[in-house]
C-alpha positions in Angstrom: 0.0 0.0 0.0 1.8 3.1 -1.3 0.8 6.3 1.0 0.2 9.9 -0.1 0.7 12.8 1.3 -2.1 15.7 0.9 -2.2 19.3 1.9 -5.3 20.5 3.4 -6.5 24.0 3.8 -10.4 24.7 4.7 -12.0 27.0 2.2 -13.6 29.8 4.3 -16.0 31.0 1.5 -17.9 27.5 1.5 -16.5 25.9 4.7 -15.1 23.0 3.1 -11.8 20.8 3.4 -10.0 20.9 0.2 -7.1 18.9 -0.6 -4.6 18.3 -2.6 -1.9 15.6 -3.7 1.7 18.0 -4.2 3.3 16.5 -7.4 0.3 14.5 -8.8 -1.9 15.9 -11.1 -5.7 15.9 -10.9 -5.4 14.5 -7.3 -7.7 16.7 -5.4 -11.0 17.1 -3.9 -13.0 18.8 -1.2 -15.4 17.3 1.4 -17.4 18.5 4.5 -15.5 16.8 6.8 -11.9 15.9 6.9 -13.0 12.4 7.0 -15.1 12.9 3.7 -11.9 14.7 1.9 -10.1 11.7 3.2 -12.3 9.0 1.5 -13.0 11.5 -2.0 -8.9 11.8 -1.9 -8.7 8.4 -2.2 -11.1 7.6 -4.8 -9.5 10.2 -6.9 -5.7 8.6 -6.6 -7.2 4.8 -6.9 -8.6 6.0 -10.5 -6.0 8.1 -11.6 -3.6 5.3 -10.8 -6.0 2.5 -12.6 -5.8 5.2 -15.5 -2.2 5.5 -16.0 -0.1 8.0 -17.2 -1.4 10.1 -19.2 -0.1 12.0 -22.1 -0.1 15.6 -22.0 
């Protein structure tokens, strides 16, 4: 199991978590709680790494 690291900031114009993964691209989301960023966060990295590289 390979670990991430995200940075986290709380958005004070909606009052969410947003996160993101430093150095991989498309890796971020936003949630209510830190717990919800935590399991949206990992979705995203799961399908970005079933994806692939991408070109670009």
């Amino acid at each position: 199991m390979k670990t991430f690291t995200a940075v986290v900031e709380r958005c004070s114009g909606t009052d969410l978590f947003v996160g993101y993964v430093p150095g991989f691209a498309g890796a971020h989301s936003q949630g209510r709680s830190l717990d919800e960023l935590n399991r949206n966060l990992q979705e995203v990295i799961e399908m970005l790494l079933d994806d692939g590289p991408t070109l670009g």
